[in-house]
C-alpha positions, 0 to 999 in steps of 0.5 A: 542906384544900389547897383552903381553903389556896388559897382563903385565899390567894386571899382573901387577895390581893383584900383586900390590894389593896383595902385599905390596913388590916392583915389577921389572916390574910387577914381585913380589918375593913371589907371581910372577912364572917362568910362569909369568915371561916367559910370559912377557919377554920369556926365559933368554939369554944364561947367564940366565938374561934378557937383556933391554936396560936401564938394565938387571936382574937376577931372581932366582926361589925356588927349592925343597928341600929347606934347611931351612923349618923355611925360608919363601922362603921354603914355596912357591912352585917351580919356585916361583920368590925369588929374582930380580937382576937388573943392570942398564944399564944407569947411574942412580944417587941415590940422584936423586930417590925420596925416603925417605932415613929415610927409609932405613938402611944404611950399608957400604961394608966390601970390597970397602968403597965407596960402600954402601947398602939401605935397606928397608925390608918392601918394599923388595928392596935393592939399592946398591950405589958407591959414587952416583951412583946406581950399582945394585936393588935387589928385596926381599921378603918384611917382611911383605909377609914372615911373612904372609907365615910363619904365614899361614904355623904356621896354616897350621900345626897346623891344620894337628896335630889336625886333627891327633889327632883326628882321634887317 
């Protein structure tokens, strides 16, 4: 147990300075594997989600093949950590988190209008709120992660063409 403790935080230390996106305990969409995760917390219960006793999450990995290849999630490998779902357990009340609201989108739901969702791409987190309080964290790809791996594919590409074209 004090082993996968320190191993996290190890992990947990190489992602963050790596990465620009927010991280669930140590994990990060874009960067973090189904291996890292399972060395962490195991395997999900038999609902497929990890369960803790302030909260539990959803995590959902890329697969192959992937629909849109223009997606930056199409570009990272298998078992690549895509998204996080996180549903506190415990009350936990939005105008109590330190954030700088400034920095989020605000938008309302379509079907229950004292729901709400904030939306910061930059820090790849989304906090959806009812009334006060916090119902759900997911973590997404930051903009500027999916941006750098659509980039690097950009390049990617355009080394293989010129590579065929020079063996023409």
């Amino acid at each position: 147990m004090k082993a996968q403790v320190i191993a996290g935080g190890i992990l947990l230390l190489m992602l963050s300075a790596h990465s620009q996106a927010s991280s669930w305990r140590g994990i990060v969409p874009l960067k973090s594997t189904r291996s890292d995760v399972e060395r962490l917390f195991g395997k999900p219960n038999g609902l497929g989600r990890y369960e803790f006793d302030s909260e539990r999450a959803y995590i959902y990995y890329s697969k192959s093949p992937c629909d849109s290849p223009k997606d930056c999630e199409c570009l990272v490998p298998n078992d690549t950590v895509l998204y996080i779902i996180v549903t506190p357990e415990i009350e936990m009340k939005f105008s109590k988190l330190k954030i700088d609201r400034t920095k989020y989108q605000r938008k309302r739901s379509t079907h229950l209008p004292t729901v709400m969702s904030y939306s910061n791409e930059d820090k790849g987190i989304i906090y959806t709120v009812d009334g006060d309080e916090v119902t759900e964290i997911s973590y997404i790809p930051s903009e500027r992660d999916c941006r750098k791996l659509l980039q690097e594919n950009g390049r990617n590409k355009s080394k293989k063409k010129n590579l065929s074209m020079d063996g023409c």
